[in-house]
C-alpha positions as CSV (number, residue, x, y, z in Angstrom):
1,X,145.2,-44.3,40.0
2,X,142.9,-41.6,39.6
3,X,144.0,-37.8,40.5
4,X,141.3,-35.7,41.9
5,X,140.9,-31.7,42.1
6,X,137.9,-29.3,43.2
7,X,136.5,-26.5,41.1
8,X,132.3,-25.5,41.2
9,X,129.6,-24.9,38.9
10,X,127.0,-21.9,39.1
11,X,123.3,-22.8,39.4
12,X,121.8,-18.9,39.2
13,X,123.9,-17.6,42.4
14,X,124.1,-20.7,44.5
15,X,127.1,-22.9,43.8
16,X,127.6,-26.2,43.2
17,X,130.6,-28.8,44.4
18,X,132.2,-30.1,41.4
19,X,135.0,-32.7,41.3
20,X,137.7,-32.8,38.6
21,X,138.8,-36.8,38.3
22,X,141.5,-37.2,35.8
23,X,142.8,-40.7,35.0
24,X,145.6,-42.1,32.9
25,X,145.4,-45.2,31.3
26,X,147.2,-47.4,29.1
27,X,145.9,-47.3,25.2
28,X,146.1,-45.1,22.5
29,X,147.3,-41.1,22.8
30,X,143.4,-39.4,23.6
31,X,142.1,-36.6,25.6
32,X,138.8,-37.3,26.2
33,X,136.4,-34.7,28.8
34,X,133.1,-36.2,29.8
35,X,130.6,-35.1,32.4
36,X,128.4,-32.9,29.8
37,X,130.7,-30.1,29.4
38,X,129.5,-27.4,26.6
39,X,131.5,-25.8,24.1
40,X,133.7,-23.3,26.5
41,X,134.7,-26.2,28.8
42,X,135.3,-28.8,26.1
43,X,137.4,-26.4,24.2
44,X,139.8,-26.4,27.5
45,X,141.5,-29.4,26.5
46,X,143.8,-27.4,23.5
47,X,144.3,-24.4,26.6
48,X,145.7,-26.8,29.0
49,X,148.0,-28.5,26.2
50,X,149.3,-25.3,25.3
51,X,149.9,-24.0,28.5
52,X,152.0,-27.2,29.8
53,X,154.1,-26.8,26.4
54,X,154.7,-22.9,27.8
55,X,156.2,-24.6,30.6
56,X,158.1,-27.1,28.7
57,X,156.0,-29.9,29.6
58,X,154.2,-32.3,27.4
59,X,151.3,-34.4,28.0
60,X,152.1,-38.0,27.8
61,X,150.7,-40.3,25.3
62,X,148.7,-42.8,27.6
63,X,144.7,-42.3,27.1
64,X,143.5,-39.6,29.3
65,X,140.1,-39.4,30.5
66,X,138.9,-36.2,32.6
67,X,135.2,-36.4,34.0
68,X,133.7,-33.7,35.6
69,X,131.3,-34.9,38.7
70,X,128.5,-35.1,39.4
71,X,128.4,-36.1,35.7
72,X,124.5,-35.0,35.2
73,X,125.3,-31.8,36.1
74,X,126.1,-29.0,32.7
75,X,128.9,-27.4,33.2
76,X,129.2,-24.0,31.5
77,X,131.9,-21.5,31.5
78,X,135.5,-20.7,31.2
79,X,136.7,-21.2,34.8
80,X,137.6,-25.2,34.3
81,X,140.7,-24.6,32.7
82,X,142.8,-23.9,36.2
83,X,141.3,-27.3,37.7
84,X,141.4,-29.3,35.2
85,X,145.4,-28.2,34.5
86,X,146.2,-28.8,38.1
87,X,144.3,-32.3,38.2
88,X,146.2,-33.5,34.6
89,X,149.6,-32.1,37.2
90,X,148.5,-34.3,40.0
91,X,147.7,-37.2,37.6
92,X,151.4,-36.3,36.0
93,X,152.7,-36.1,40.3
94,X,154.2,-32.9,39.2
95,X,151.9,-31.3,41.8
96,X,151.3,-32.8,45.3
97,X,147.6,-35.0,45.4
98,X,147.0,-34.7,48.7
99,X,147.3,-30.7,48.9
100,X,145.5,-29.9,46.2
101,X,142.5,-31.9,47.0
102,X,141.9,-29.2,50.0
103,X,141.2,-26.2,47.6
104,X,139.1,-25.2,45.2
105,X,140.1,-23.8,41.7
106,X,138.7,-21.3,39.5
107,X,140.6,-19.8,36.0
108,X,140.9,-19.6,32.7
109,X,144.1,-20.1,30.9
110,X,146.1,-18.5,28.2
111,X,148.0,-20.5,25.7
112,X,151.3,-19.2,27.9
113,X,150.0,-20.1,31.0
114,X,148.9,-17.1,32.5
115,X,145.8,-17.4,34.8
116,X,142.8,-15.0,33.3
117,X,140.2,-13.2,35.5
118,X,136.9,-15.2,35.4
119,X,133.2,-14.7,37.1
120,X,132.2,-15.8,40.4
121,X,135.1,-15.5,42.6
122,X,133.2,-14.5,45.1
123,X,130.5,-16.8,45.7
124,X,133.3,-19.5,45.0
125,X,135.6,-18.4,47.5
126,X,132.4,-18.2,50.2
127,X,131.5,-21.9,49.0
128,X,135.1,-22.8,49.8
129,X,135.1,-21.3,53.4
130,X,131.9,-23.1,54.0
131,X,133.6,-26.2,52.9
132,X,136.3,-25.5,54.9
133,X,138.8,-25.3,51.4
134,X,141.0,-22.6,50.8
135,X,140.8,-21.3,46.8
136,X,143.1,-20.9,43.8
137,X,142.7,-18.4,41.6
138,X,143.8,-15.3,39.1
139,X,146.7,-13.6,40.9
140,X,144.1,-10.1,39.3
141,X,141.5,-11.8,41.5
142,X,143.1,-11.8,44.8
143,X,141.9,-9.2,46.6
144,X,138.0,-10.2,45.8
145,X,138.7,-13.9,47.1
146,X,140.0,-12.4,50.4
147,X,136.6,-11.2,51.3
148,X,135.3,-15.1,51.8
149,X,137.4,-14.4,55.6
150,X,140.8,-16.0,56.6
151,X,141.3,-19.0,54.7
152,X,144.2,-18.8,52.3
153,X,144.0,-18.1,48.9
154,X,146.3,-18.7,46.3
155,X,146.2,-16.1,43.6
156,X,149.2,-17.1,40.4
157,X,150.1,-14.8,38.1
158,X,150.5,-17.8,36.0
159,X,150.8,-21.9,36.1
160,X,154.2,-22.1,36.4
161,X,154.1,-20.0,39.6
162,X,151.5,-21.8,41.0
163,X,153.6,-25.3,40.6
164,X,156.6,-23.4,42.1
165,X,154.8,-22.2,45.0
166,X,153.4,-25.8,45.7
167,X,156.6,-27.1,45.3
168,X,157.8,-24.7,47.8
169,X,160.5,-22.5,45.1
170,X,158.5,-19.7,45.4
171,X,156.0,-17.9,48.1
172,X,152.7,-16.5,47.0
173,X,151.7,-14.2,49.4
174,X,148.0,-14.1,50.8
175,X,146.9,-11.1,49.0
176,X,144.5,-8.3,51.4
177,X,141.4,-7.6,51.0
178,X,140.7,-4.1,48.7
179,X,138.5,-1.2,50.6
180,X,134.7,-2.3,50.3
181,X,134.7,0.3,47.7
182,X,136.4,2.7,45.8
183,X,137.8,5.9,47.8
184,X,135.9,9.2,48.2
185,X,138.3,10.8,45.7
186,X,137.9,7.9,43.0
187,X,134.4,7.9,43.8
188,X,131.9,9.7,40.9
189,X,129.8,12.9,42.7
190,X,126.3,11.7,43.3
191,X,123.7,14.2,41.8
192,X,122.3,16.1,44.0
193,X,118.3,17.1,44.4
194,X,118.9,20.6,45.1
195,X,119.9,20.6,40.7
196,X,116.3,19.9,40.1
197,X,114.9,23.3,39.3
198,X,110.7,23.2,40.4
199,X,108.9,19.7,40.4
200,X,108.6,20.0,44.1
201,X,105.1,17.5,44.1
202,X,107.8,15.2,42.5
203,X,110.5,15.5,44.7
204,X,107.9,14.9,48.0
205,X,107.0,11.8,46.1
206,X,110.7,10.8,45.8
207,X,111.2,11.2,49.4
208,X,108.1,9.0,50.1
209,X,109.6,6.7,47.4
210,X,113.0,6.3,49.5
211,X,111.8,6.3,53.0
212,X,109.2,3.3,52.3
213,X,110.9,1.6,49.6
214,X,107.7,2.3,46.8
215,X,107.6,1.3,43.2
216,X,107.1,4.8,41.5
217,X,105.7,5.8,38.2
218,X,106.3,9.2,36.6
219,X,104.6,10.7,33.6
220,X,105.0,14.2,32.2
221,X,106.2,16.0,28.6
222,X,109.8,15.6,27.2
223,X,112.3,17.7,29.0
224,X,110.3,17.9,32.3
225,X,112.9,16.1,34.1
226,X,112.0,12.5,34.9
227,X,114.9,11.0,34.2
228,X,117.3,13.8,36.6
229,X,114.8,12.7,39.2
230,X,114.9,8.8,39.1
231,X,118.8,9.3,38.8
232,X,118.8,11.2,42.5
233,X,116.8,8.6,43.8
234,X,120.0,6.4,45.0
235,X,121.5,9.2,47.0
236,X,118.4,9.1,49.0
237,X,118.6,5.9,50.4
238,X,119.9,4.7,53.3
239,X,124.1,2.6,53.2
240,X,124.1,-1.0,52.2
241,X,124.0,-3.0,55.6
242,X,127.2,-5.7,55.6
243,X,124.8,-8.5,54.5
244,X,123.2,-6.5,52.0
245,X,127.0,-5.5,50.4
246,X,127.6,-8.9,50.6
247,X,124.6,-10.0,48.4
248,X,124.6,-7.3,46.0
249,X,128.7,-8.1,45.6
250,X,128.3,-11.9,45.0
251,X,125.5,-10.9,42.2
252,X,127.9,-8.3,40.7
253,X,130.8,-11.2,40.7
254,X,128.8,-13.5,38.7
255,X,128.5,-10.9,36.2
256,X,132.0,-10.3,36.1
257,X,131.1,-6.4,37.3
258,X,133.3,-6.4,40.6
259,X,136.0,-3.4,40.0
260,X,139.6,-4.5,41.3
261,X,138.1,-6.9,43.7
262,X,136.5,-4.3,45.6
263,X,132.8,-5.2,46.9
264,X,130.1,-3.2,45.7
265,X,129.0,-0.6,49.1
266,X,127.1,1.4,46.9
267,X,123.1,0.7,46.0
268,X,122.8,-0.4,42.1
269,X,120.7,1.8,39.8
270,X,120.5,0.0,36.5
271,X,118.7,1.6,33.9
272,X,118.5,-0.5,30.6
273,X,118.0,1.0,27.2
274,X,114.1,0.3,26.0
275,X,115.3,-1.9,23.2
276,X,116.2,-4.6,26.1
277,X,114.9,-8.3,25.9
278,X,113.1,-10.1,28.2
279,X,116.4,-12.3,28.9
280,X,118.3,-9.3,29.5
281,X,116.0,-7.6,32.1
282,X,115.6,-10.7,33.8
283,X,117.8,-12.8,33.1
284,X,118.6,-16.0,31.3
285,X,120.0,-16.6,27.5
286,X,122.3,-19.5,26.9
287,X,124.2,-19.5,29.6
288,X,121.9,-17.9,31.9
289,X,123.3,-14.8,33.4
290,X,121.8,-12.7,35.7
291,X,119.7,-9.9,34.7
292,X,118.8,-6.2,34.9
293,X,116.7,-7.0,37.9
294,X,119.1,-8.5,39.8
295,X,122.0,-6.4,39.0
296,X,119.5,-3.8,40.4
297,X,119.0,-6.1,43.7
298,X,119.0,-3.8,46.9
299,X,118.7,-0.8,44.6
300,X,117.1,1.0,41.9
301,X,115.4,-0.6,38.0
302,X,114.9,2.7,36.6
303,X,112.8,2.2,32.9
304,X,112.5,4.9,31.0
305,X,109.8,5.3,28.4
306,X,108.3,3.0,30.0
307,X,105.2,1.7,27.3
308,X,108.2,1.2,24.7
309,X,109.6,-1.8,26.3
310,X,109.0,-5.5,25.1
311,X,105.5,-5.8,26.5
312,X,107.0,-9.5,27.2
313,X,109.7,-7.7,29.1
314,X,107.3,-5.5,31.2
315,X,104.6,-8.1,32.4
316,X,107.7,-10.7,33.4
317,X,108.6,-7.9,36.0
318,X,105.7,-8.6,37.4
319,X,106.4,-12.2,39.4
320,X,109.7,-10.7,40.5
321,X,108.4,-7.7,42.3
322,X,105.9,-9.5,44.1
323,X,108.5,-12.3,45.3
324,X,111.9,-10.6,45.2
325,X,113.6,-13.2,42.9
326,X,113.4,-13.9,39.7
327,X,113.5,-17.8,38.3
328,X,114.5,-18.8,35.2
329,X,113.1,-21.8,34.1
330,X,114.7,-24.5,31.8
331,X,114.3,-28.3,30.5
332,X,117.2,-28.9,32.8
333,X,116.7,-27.2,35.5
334,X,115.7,-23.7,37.3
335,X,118.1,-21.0,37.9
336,X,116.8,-18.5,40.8
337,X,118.4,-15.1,41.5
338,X,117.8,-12.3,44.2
339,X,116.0,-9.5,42.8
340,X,114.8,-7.5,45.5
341,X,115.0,-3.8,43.6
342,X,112.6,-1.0,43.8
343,X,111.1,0.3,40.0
344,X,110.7,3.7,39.2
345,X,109.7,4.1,35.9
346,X,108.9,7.5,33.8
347,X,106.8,7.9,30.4
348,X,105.2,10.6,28.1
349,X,101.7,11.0,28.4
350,X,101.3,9.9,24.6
351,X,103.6,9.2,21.3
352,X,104.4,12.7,21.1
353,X,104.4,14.0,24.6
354,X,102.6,17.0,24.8
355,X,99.1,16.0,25.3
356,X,98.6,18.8,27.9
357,X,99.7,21.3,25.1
358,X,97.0,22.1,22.6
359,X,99.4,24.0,20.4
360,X,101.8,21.2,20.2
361,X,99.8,18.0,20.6
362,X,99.5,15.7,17.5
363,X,96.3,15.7,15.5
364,X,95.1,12.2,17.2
365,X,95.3,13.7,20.9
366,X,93.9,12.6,22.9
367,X,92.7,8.4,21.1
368,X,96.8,8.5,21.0
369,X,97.0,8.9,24.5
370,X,95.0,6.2,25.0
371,X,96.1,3.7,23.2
372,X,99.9,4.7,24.2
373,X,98.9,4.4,28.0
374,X,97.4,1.0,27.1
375,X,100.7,-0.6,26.6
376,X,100.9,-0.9,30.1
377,X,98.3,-3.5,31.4
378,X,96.7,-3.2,34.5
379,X,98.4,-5.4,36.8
380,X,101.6,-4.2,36.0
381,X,100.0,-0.3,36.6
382,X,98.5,-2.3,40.1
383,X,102.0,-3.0,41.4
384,X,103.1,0.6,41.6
385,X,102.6,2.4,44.8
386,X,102.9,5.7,44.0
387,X,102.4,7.8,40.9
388,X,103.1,11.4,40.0
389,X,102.9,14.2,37.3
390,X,105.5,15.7,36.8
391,X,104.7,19.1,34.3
392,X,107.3,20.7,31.8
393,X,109.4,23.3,34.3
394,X,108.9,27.1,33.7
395,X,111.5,29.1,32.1
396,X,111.7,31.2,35.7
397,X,112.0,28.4,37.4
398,X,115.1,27.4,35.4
399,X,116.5,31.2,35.7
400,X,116.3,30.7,40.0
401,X,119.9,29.4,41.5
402,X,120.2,25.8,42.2
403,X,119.2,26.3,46.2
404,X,117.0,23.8,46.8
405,X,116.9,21.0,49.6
406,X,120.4,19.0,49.4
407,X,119.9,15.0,48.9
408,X,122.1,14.3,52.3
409,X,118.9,16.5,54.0
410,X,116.6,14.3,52.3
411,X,118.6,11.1,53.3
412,X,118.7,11.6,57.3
413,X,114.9,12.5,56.9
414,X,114.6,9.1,55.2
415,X,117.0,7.2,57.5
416,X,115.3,8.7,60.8
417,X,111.1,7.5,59.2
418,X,113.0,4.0,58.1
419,X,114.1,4.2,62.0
420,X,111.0,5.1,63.5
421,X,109.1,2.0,61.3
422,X,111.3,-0.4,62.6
423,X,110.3,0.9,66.1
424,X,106.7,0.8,65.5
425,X,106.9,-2.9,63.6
426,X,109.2,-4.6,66.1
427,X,106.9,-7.6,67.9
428,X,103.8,-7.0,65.0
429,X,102.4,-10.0,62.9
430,X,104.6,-11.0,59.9
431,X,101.6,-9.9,58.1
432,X,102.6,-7.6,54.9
433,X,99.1,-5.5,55.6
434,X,98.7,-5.7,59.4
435,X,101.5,-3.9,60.4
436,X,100.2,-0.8,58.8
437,X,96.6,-1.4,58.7
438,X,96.8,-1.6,62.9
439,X,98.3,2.0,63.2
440,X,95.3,3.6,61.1
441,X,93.2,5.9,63.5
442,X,89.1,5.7,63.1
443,X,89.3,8.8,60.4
444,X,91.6,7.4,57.9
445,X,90.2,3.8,58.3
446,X,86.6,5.7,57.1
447,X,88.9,7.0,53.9
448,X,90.4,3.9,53.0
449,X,87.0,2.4,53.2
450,X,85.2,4.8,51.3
451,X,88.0,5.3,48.7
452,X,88.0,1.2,48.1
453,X,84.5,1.0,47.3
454,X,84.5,4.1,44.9
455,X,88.0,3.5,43.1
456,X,87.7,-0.1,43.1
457,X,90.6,-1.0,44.8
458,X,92.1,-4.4,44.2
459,X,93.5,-6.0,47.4
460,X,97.3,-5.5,46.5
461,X,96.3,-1.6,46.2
462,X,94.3,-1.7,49.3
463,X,96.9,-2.7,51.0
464,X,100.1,-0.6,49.3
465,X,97.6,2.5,50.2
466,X,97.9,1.8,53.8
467,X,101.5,0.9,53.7
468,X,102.6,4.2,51.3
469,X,100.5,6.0,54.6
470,X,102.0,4.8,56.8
471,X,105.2,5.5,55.2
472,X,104.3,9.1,55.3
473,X,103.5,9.1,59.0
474,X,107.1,8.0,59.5
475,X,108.2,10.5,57.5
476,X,106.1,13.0,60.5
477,X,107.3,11.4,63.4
478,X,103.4,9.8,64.2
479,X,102.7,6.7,65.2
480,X,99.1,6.6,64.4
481,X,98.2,7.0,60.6
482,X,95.5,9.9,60.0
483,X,93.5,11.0,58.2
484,X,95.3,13.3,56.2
485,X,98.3,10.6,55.5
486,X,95.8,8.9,53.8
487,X,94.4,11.4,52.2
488,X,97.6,12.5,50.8
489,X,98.6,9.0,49.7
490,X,95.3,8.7,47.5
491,X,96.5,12.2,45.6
492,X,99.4,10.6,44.6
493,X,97.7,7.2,43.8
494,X,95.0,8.7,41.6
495,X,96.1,12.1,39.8
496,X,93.9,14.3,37.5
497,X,92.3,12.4,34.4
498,X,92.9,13.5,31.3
499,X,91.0,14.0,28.3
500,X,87.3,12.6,28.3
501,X,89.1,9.5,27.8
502,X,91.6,8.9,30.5
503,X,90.2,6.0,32.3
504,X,91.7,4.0,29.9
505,X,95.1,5.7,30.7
506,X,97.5,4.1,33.2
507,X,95.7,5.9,36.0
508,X,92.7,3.7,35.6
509,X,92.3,1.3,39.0
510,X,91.8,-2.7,38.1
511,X,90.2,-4.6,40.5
């Protein structure tokens, strides 16, 4: 006879039905786990044993065979324990067979039976509901499981609880969904954009940024305030929709980044050190993992000093941004995970930063400009929609109160042009360029013409021009993108040069 149990595997953030089969045979005393199992999951096998001799039971010397199905199919992580425990209970009929084959079980165990918090509850539990299951899990992971709707879920503290409560001497109560985030008063303040002293080209930018959803790229001297800018971003974007919370939250739960079960309502901003590897901004290693990009998806991938990441690192951004997902690819398979972010990035305008000042520029200013800005290549620089300089602030600036425009101003201005775009694009072609291009008046269809053929625009910029336009004419109400949208779009697209060099610099157009 042959005891059966459910459990799931994680293929980047879709999940996978796996079957725990547990058989005991005559022969001699072995423990054997096939089904390709990796070090975590093969190492289960001295967990379980030591958490049946917590509960004063031992395993029984017969030959036990536990496969893990489908049996071409890696399976990676600490989350087997719980199911294969409760199919080696089954196979012992100290738990019921025929309830436990309706759920699905996620845990790891300790070596006194207590059930330990694990990644991808979420995305499990969802599985589960589709699969019409309920789910077992860590009584810590409760609340997070509840989300998945109305199906019940089992959360034990430990394995000798959940036995009891199958065996009906003790009641584990559904537990109830947490608040989809954490209270206003738990909460951390957002920053505000009224701090920001000056910069006010920048902050216009910001809001253009926001309201269209624009990849950004700052440059400017140490100190200038890049980096308080890109962190205010967030507070300028519009709530997470229910489906987007849900996304974001099932990508935070495979990290292991959900706090107390409570989903994620907040837009990410992720901003990895420059040091990061390629794996860790987009994900991968070992055990692949999602990375910085996804973590980042619906929100914010803020790199700072930007030419002194992994130039690996940089150009494999540049798939993902076009795509929104990012797909790591293996001799076994392909792992595929949402990264729909934005990417704001900042950078000095050479090594040392002050290339504008002549009194405190380096020697090699401005050759070291240049070859600085050429750690960016050119189709990375081609996937940003809007760039801006953003000068060292002056002291009387910094003296004047903090009175400026508050982010929540910003926000409704943002939410009321994201509004007014839906309006104009509802019934237009699925084309990412027509949209815009149809609602540019005779005037600014002159400009983009005439600023294509002297600039050399490449077709991706040709069309982000008209789309970071029309962006702005949401921002003013206008359905019809003029002239002077366009005009301003190009400003920001194409600042001053510097030096007698700077076309080689990062605002250089490739075709």
């Amino acid at each position: 006879m042959v005891a059966r149990a459910n459990t799931v595997a994680f293929q980047g953030i879709e999940v996978v039905d796996v079957g725990v089969q547990v058989q005991m045979a005559s022969g001699l005393p072995a423990f054997t786990l096939v089904g390709l199992p990796d070090k975590a999951v093969a190492e289960s096998r001295e967990r379980v044993r030591a958490a049946l001799h917590a509960m004063g039971l031992a395993l029984p010397p017969k030959r036990i065979t536990v496969n893990l199905s489908p049996a071409d199919l890696a399976k990676e992580g600490n989350h087997f324990d719980l199911p294969i425990a409760i199919g080696l209970l089954a196979a012992m009929d100290i738990l019921p067979m025929d309830d436990i084959v309706a759920y699905s079980a996620l845990g790891e165990l300790a070596l006194d039976g207590t059930l330990l918090p694990v990644a991808g509850i979420l995305p499990a539990a969802v599985d589960a509901a589709k699969r019409d299951r309920s789910l077992i899990c860590p009584a810590p992971q409760g609340g997070e499981a509840a989300w998945a709707g109305d199906r019940d879920v089992v959360a034990a503290p430990n394995l000798l609880a959940l036995v009891n409560h199958f065996r009906g001497t003790q009641i584990l109560a559904n537990p109830a969904a947490p608040g989809p985030g954490r209270t206003a008063a738990d909460r951390p303040r957002r920053p505000d954009l009224a701090e920001v002293r000056g910069q006010e080209t920048a902050k216009r930018v910001l809001e253009i940024a926001a309201a269209g959803c624009h990849n950004l790229l700052m440059m400017g001297p140490p100190g200038s305030g890049k980096s308080m800018l890109a962190a205010r971003l967030p507070g300028l974007l519009p709530p997470l929709t229910g489906e987007e919370v849900l996304e974001v939250s099932m990508i935070h739960s495979l990290a292991g980044l959900l706090e107390a079960g409570r989903l994620t309502d907040q837009r990410p901003f992720r901003e990895p050190h420059h040091s990061a590897s390629m794996a860790a901004i987009v994900g991968g290693g070992n055990r692949p993992k999602p990375g910085e990009i996804s973590l980042a998806h619906r929100g914010v991938l803020f790199l700072d000093e930007l030419p002194e990441f992994h130039r690996t690192a940089l150009e494999a951004l540049r798939q993902p941004i076009e795509t929104g997902f990012a797909v790591i690819a293996r001799a076994n398979g392909h792992v595929r995970y949402p990264a729909r972010f934005q990417l704001v990035a900042a950078m000095n305008p050479c090594r040392c930063g002050y290339l504008a000042d002549s009194s405190r520029a380096c020697l090699q200013a401005p050759a070291c400009a240049e070859r600085y800005q050429n750690r960016i290549s050119g189709p990375l620089l081609d996937r940003f929609d809007l760039f801006v300089d953003v000068p060292a602030v002056r002291p009387q600036d910094l003296a004047l109160p903090a009175d400026g425009e508050t982010s929540a101003a910003i926000a409704e201005r943002v939410v009321r042009a994201q509004e007014f775009r839906t309006r104009m694009d509802t019934g237009r072609s699925d084309d990412p360029g027509e949209p815009a291009a149809g609602r540019l008046d005779a005037g600014a269809r002159d400009l983009l013409l005439e600023a294509a053929e002297r600039l050399g625009l490449s077709a991706r910029a040709y069309y982000r021009v008209q789309r970071v336009a029309a962006t702005i004419a949401d921002l003013d109400g206008c359905e019809a993108v003029s002239r002077a949208h366009l005009a301003e779009t190009l400003s920001y697209r194409f600042p001053e040069r510097r030096g007698p060099r700077a076309r080689s610099g990062p605002y250089r157009q490739t075709g």
